[in-house]
C-alpha positions in Angstrom: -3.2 -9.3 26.3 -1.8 -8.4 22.7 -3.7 -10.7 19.6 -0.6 -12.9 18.3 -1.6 -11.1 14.4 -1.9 -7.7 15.4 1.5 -7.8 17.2 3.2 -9.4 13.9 1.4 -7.0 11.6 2.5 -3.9 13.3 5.9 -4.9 14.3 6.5 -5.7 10.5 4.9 -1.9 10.2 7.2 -0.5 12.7 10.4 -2.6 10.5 9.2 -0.8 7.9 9.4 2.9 9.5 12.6 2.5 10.8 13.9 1.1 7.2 12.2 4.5 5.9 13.9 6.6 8.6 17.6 4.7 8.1 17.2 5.1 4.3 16.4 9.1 4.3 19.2 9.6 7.3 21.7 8.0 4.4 20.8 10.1 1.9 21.4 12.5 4.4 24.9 11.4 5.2 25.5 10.6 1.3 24.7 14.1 0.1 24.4 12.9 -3.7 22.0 12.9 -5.7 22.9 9.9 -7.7 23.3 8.1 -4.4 20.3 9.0 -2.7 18.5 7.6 -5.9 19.9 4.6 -5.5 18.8 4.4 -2.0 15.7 5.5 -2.6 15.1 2.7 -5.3 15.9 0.0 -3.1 12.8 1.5 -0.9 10.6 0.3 -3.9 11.2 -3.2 -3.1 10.4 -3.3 0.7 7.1 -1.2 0.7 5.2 -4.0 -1.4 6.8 -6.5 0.9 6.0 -5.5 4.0 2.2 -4.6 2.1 2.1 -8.5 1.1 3.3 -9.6 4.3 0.9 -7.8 6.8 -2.1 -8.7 4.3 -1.1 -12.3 4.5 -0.9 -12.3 8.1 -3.9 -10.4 8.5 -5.7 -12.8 6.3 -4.1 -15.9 7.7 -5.4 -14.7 10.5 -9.1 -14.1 9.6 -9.4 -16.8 7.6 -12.1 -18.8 9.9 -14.3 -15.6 9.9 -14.7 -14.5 6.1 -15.8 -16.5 3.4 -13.9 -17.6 0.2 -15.8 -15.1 -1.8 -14.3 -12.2 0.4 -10.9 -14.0 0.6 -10.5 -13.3 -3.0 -12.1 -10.4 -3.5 -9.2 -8.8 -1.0 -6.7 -11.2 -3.2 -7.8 -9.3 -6.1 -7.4 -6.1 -4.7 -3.7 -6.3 -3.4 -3.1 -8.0 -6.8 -4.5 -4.8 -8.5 -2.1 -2.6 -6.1 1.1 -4.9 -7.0 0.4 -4.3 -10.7 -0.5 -0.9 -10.5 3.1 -0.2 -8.8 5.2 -2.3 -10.7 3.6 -1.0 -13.9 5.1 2.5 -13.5 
């Protein structure tokens, strides 16, 4: 039997492959550069996403088995990834 989290965390993974894989087959079928650009920058937004939402889940679902300390430690560090991609 499948663990409730690990389902949601890879089916939110597998969302995210097949939005990669639709977004390159239309720049594909585009054939512009200026398009493709555009497609490709809309790609920005749902990486982080889907990063945020898997960590959540995963930490949602280990909060009864880390402490606070940890809890904010791994905060920190997906904080520190979210700036260091938006700050380009």
């Amino acid at each position: 039997m499948l663990n409730k989290i690990v389902l949601s965390m890879s089916m939110l993974r597998m969302l995210s492959g097949s939005i990669e894989i639709c977004a390159a087959l239309l720049m594909l079928r585009l054939n512009e550069i200026d398009k493709a650009l555009v497609v490709n920058s809309s790609l920005a937004l749902v990486g982080p996403l889907i990063l945020i939402s898997t960590t959540t889940i995963g930490l949602v679902g280990m909060s009864d088995k880390i402490s606070y300390s940890k809890m904010l430690w791994i905060i920190a560090g997906v904080a520190c990834l979210m700036i260091g991609i938006i700050k380009k």
